[in-house]
Each structure stands twice: as structure tokens, then as C-alpha cells.
VOGU-3710 file (C-alpha; in Angstrom, 3 decimals, decimal comma):
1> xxxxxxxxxx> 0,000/0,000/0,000  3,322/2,099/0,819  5,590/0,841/-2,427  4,992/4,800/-3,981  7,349/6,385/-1,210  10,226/4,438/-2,247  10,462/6,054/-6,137  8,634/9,675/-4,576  10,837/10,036/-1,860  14,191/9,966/-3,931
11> xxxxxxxxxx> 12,564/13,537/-5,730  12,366/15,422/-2,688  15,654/16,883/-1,756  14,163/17,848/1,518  13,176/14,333/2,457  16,402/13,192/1,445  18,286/15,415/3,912  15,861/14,625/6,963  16,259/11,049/5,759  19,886/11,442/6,621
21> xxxxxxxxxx> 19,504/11,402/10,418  18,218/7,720/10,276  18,126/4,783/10,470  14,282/4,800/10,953  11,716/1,630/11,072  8,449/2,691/11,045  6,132/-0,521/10,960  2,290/0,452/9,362  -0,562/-1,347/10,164  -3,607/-1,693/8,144
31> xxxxxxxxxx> -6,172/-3,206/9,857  -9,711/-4,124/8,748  -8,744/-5,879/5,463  -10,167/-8,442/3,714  -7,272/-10,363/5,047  -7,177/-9,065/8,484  -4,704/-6,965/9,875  -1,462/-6,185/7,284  1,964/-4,784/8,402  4,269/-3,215/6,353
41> xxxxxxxxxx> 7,689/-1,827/7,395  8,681/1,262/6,047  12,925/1,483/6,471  14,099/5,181/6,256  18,236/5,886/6,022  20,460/7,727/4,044  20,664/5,226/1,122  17,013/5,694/0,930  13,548/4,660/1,372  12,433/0,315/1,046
51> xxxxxxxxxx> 8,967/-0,496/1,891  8,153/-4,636/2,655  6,859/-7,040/4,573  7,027/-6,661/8,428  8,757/-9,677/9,438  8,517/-9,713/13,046  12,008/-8,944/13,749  13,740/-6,314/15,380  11,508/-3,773/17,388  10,440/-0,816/15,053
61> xxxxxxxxxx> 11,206/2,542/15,967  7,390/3,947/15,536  4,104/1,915/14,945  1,103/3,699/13,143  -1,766/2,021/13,259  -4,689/2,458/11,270  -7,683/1,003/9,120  -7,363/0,033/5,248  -10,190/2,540/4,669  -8,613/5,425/7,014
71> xxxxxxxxxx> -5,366/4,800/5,013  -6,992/4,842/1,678  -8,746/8,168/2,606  -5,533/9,615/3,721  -4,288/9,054/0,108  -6,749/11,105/-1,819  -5,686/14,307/-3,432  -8,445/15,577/-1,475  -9,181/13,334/1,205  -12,411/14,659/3,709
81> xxxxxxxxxx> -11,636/16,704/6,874  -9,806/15,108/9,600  -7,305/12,712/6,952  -5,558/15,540/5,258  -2,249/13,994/7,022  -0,816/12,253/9,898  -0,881/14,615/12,580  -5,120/15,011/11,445  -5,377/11,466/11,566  -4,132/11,389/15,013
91> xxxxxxxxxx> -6,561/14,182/16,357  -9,358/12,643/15,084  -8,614/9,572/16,712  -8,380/7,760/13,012  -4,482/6,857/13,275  -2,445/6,076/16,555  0,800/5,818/18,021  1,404/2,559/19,318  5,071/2,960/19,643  8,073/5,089/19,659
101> xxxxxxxxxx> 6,070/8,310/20,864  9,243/10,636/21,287  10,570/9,074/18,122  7,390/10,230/16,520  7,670/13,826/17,501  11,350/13,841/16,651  10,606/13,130/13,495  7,442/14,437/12,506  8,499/16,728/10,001  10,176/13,922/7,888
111> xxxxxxxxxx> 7,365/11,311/8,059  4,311/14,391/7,421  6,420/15,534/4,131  7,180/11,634/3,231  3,369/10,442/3,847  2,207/13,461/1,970  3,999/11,954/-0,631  1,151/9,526/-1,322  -1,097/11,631/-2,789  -1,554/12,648/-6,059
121> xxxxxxxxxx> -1,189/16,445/-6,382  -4,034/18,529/-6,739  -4,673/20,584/-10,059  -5,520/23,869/-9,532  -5,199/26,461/-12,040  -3,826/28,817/-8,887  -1,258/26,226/-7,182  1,803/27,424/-8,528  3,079/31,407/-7,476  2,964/34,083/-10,135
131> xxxxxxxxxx> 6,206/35,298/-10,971  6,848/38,752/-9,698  7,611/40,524/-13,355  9,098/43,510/-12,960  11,038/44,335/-9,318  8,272/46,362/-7,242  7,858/47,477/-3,086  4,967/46,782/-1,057  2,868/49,292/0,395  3,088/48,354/3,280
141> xxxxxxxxxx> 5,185/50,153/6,490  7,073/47,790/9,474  7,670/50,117/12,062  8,253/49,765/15,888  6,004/50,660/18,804  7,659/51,255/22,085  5,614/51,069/25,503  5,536/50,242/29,052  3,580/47,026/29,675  3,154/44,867/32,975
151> xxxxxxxxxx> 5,745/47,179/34,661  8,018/46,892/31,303  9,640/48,052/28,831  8,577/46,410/25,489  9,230/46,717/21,955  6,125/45,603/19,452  7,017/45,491/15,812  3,942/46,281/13,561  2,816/46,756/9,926  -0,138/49,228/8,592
161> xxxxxxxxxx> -1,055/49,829/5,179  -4,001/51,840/3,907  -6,617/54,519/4,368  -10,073/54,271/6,686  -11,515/52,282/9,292  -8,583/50,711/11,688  -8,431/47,093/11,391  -6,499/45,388/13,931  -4,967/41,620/13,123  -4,079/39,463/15,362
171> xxxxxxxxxx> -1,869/36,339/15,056  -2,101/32,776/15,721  -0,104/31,032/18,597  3,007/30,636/17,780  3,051/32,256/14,890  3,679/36,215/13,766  1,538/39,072/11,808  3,353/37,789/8,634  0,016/35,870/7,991  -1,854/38,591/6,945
181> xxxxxxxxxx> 0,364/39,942/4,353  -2,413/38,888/1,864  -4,998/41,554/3,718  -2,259/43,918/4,011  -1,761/43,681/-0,009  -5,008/43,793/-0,958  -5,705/47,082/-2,114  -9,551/46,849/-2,309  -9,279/46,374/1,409  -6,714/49,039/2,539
191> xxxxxxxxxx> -8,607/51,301/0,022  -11,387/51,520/2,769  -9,515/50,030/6,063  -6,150/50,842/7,663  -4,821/47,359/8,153  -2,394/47,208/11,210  -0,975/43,713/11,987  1,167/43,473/15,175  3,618/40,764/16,526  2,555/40,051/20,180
201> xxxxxxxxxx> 5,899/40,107/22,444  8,174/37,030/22,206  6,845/36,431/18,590  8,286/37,404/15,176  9,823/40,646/15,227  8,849/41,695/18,643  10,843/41,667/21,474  10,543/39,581/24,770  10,698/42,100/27,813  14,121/42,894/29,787
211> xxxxxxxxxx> 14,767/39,814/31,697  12,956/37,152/29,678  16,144/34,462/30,184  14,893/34,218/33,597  10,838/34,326/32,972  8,594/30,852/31,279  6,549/32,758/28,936  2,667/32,050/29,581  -0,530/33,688/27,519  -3,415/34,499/29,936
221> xxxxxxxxxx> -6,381/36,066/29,046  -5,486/39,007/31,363  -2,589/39,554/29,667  -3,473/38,710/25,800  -6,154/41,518/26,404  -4,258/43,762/28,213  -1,429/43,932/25,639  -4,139/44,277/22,548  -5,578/47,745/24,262  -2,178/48,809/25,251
231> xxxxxxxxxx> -1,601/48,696/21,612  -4,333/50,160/20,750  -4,273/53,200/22,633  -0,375/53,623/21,951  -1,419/54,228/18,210  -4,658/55,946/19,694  -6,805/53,868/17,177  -11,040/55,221/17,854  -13,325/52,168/17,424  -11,141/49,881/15,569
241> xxxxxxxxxx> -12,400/46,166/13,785  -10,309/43,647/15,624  -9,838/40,448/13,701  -8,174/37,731/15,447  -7,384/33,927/14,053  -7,131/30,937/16,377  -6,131/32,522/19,718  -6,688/35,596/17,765  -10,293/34,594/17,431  -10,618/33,594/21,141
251> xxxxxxxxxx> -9,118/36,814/22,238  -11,724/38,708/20,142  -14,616/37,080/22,320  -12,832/38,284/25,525  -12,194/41,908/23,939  -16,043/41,995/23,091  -17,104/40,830/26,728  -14,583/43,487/28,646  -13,881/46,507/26,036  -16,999/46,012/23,454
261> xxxxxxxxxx> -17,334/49,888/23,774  -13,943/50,634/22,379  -14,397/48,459/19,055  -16,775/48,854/15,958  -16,900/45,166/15,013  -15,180/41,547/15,838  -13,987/39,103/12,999  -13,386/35,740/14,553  -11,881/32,960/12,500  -11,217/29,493/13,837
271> xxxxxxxxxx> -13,029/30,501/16,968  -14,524/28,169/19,720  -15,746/28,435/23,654  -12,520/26,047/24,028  -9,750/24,374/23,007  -8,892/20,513/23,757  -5,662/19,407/25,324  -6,078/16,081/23,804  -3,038/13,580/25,504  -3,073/10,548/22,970
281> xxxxxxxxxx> -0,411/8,699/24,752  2,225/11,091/25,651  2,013/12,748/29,311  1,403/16,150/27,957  1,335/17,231/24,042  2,396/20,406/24,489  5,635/20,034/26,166  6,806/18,171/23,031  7,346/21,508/21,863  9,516/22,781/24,377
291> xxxxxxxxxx> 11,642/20,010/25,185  15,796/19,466/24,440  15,809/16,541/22,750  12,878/17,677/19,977  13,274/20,769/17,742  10,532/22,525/18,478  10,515/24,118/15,463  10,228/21,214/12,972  7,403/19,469/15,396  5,603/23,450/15,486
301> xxxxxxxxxx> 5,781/23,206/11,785  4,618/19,530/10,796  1,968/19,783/13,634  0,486/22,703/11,986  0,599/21,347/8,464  -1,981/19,143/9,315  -4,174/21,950/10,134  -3,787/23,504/6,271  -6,500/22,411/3,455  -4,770/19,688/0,685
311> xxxxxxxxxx> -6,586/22,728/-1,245  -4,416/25,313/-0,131  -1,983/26,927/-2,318  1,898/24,224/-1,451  3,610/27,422/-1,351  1,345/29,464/0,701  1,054/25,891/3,057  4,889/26,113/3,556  5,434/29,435/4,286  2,371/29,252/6,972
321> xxxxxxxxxx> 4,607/26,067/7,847  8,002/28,186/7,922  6,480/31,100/10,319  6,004/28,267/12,791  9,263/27,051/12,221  11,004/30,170/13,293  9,043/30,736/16,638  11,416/31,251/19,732  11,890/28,519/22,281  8,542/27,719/24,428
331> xxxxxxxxxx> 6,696/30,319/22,309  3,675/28,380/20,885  4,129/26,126/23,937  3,540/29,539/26,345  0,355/30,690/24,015  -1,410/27,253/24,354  -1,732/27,744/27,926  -4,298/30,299/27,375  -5,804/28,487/24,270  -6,366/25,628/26,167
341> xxxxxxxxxx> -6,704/26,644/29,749  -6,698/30,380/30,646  -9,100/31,615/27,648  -11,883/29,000/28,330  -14,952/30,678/28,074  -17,110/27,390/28,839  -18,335/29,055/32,178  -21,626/30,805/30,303  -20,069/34,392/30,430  -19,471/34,309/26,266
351> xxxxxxxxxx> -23,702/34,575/26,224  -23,281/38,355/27,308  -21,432/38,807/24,068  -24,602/38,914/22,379  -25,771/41,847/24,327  -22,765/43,716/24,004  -22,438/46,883/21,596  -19,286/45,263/19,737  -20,899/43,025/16,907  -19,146/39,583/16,172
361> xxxxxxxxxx> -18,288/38,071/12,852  -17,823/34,229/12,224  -16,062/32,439/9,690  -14,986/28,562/10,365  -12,509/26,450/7,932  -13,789/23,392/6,787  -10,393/21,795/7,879  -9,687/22,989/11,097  -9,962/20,092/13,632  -8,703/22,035/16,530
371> xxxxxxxxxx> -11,420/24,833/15,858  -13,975/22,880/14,233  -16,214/24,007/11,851  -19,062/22,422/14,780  -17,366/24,286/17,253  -17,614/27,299/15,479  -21,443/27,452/14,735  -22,355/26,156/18,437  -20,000/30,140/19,184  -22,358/31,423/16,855
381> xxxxxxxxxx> -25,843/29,973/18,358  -24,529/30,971/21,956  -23,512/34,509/21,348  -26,020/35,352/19,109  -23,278/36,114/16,453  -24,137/38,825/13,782  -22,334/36,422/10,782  -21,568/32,804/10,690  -20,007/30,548/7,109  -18,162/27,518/7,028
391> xxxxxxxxxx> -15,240/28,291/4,327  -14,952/25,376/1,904  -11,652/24,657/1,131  -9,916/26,606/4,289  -8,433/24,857/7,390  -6,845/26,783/10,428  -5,001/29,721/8,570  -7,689/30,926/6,218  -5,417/34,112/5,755  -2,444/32,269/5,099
401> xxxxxxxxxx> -2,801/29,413/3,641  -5,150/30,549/0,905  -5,507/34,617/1,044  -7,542/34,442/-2,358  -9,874/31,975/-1,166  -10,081/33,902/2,332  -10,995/37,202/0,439  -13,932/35,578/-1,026  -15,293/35,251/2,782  -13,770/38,196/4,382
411> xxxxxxxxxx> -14,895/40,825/1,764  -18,945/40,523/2,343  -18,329/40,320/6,181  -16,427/44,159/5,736  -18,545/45,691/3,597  -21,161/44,840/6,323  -19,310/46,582/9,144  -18,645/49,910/6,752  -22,357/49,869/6,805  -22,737/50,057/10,710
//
């Protein structure tokens, strides 16, 4: 079922380098098959990749376990939510890890781009970049914003471009304003909104605060809000749209309960009450990513390709992918303890939302299972949101994996807030 990744696996210079740091066994069971359960071994070293027969010798590094029809779905150039690749299998409980956990997360990276390596690519008339033509410079401006925060000194990096209503953009965890470069291109938005896209401190461009080497960074809600008006009032912004993505879009919800006076509108994307800290066999997933013997980098990035639509653009996938690669040590690992503890709103406050005088915008990829598409119209029914769509196509990064497919959903949901 596996015999493709030895001849596709020799054309991928990338795979060939991660391929170096073998040897790696990595025994695949199918299970549910007209002949029961069948094992293959998958062998991984520098001379290559051979797929055969497990012969029930030597222990394999990493077992993945999962059924013929799970497998098979997996394969598809466009394979339904939840089997786009490994790491979705294993969220949705349709692959597991029945051995060689740490070996798993050590090498995610290599076995996400090998597996991947299954399908058959996707046509789409849009996959491949444009070339640039002749040399030209963005309109947009990076500048820096300097502030006291928390009884601190802090240094924000930020990026604005265009003319109107102040649109603030916030992040994902982990991650860094570079995903919205497609809003802050888009002239037909910054012809009618001022698009300002900050890095929250510790991420991208921004600075951690004087005497981070002895701090663990940790995202609370008190302090996710409490930066986004400090920000705000810095740059003196009146009755901004804030538009947040993942935490982003959980942070929104908590900046419409406490400060709904100060904005015009909220745009949440990939928003939910909650966020799971699923364990599926290791102690905790999330200090995989700050650990010594991982690179938290390469397990940030294959984690997160999981969460991108097989639709989506492969170069706008990998550069979402390479933002998350170049997060700073216990970064993303810091922001998921508000995602998935600190910004739970599962205690019946988010209901008041609804009464509040900041309206709320909903749009869900079809993707997403950490933010779930579910999850995101149950937000909608409880706060009484103003706008809710499922966007076909999209996963987690809707801005970044796919910014003209995001347009398509963002446009209608701004020309409703210039009419408020």
C-alpha cells in the first residue's frame, strides 16, 4: 500500500536530507482488510527509502496504526476533513501511536512531508506562485512601537497599510503578523480600512521584555487583552475592527465581553468556547514543543501542516509552515496555555457577548480540527453572532494558507461593518 514512497521520496531533496539522520523503522498497520490486519515496514536511512513485509524482527522505531479505509482516505488528493495527514489522523482519533512516541515527535516533520507523498497532487489552475515581473515594493510600512507594559519596557514590531476604518490583526499562537500579508496587499481592502498587523511580544519581530532568560513565557487572558488595548491606545486607534485567528479569534470574544465599547466590530476565525488538550499517549502534548531533545521548530511546523486544506496553495502551506518554524523557544508552547486553559470561556459568560455593543463576525474552515467548523457554529448559536459561514476549502489559517480563497469570505463580512 506504501511501495509509492520508495520512487517519490528519492525527488524530494528535503526528504532526502531529513532522511539522513536515520536509520528509521516505522512498521504500518492496516487493519480491517479483507485479510485481516497487514503490516508493512517502512525502512528510512540515508541510502534511501524500502517499503516490505514486516517480518517480526527487530523492534520498530514507531508503529502507526490504522484502518485500510482510514489509510486509503488519507491518500486522496483531497481526502475529507480530519485525513488531510498524519498529525489530522491522530486528532481525530483515526491513526495512533502505538510505539516510539518521542521518536514520533522527533521526526514528525520527515514522516508528514514523506506520507504526503502519497497523494496525487491537486490541479488547480492557482497552485503554482505568479512570478513577480518587474522588481516592485509593497505598500506596506514595518515600524516599531515602544511602551511600558506589565511594569516593562517592550518593543512591538507592527505593519499598517491603507486609508479608513482601523483594522487590527491578530496572530495565531506561535506564529507572527506575517500571515496577513495577503490583507495587508489587498488594495480593495486598505482602500477603505487601515490594516495594522502586530507581533505580540516574544513572537516574530517583537521583542521579549528585559529579563525574559529568567521568565517561562505564559498567555493568559489578562494579559493577551491587556497587551491588545495597550496597543491600541499607543497608536490611539477610535473604534477599531479587531480580527483575530485561532487565539486571535478567542481573544476577540474576551475583547467583546470586557472593552466592546472601544471596538466597531469583531472578525473571529477558527473561533470556539474552548480548546482541547487532547493527551493521545504522551504525558502532555504540548511540552513536546519545548523540550531538548525535539526541535521545536520542525514538530511546530509539521503539527500545523496538518491543520492547512490539501486545497491550499503548497507554497502558501509552507510558508504558513516556515512562520512556525522560526518561533522562539517555548513560544507556541507559552500561548497554548491560554488556548487551552486560561481563555476558556465554557463558564456561560461568552452569552453576554450577544448583548454587548461590539458586533461579532464568524467564519470557520472546513479543515480545522482544533477549531472545528461544529465548534464554530455552536459560538455562533450561543452569542447570538451577527455572521456565521463555514469556508470550503480553508483549514486553520484561512489568511495564510489561501488569502484568495479567504478574500472571497472576508470581503462581504467588511462591507457589512462599513455599513454600521
Amino acid at each position: 500500500m506504501f511501495e509509492a514512497l520508495e520512487d517519490r521520496a528519492d525527488a524530494n531533496a528535503l526528504v532526502r536530507l531529513h532522511r539522513s539522520f536515520g536509520p528509521l523503522t516505522v512498521e504500518v498497520h492496516i487493519r480491517d482488510t479483507a485479510a485481516g490486519e497487514v503490516r508493512e515496514l517502512v525502512r528510512i536511512d540515508e541510502a534511501g527509502v524500502l517499503v516490505g513485509q514486516a517480518s517480526g524482527g527487530a523492534e520498530p522505531d514507531i508503529v502507526l496504526a490504522a484502518t485500510e479505509s482510514a489509510w486509503s482516505e488519507m491518500m486522496k488528493p483531497v481526502p475529507a476533513p480530519g485525513y488531510q495527514t498524519l498529525s489530522a489522523m491522530r486528532r481525530t482519533r483515526a491513526l495512533s501511536v502505538e510505539r516510539g512516541i518521542l521518536k514520533y515527535a522527533q521526526h514528525l516533520l520527515l514522516l508528514e512531508m514523506l506520507f504526503v507523498l502519497l497523494k496525487e497532487p491537486v490541479a488547480a489552475t492557482d497552485a503554482a506562485p505568479r512570478p513577480v515581473g518587474d522588481p516592485y515594493v509593497e505598500e506596506v510600512n514595518g515600524r516599531y512601537l515602544h511602551l511600558d507594559f506589565e511594569g516593562r519596557p517592550h518593543r512591538v514590531y507592527f505593519e499598517t497599510a491603507g486609508e479608513g476604518i482601523p483594522l487590527i490583526c491578530l496572530h495565531t499562537a506561535g506564529s507572527d503578523s506575517r500571515q496577513f500579508r495577503g490583507i495587508l496587499n489587498d488594495r480593495e481592502i486598505t482602500s477603505r480600512f487601515r490594516v495594522i498587523a502586530f507581533d505580540l511580544p516574544w513572537h516574530g519581530k517583537s521583542s521579549p521584555p528585559p529579563g525574559w532568560e529568567s521568565d517561562v513565557y505564559e498567555l493568559t487572558t489578562d494579559r493577551y487583552v491587556g497587551t491588545v488595548m495597550a496597543f491600541k491606545r499607543a497608536l490611539k486607534l477610535d473604534r477599531p475592527v479587531v480580527m483575530g485567528c485561532s487565539i486571535g479569534g478567542r481573544a476577540v470574544l474576551h475583547l467583546a465581553l470586557r472593552h466592546a465599547d472601544e471596538f466597531r466590530a469583531a472578525i473571529g476565525l477558527q473561533s470556539a468556547l474552548y480548546a482541547e488538550n487532547r493527551p493521545i499517549g504522551e504525558p502532555d502534548p504540548r511540552m513536546h514543543l519545548n523540550r531538548p531533545d525535539i526541535h521545536g521548530g520542525h514538530l511546530a511546523g509539521a503539527m500545523m501542516s496538518g491543520l492547512v486544506s490539501p486545497t491550499s496553495p503548497p507554497h502558501e502551506r509552507w510558508e504558513t509552515v516556515w512562520h512556525y518554524m522560526q518561533g522562539g523557544p517555548g513560544v507556541f508552547h507559552g500561548d497554548l496555555v491560554y488556548y487551552f486553559d486560561d481563555g476558556d470561556l465554557r463558564n456561560g459568560g461568552a452569552a453576554a457577548i450577544g448583548q454587548s455593543r461590539c458586533p461579532v463576525y464568524l467564519l470557520s474552515g472546513e479543515y480545522d480540527f482544533s477549531a472545528t467548523p461544529e465548534m464554530g457554529r455552536q459560538l455562533a448559536e450561543q452569542i447570538g453572532a451577527r455572521h456565521f459561514q463555514v469556508m470550503k476549502g480553508l483549514g486553520h489559517f484561512p489568511m495564510s494558507e489561501s488569502p484568495e480563497q479567504f478574500r472571497r469570505y472576508l470581503m462581504p463580512v467588511l462591507e457589512a461593518i462599513e455599513r454600521l
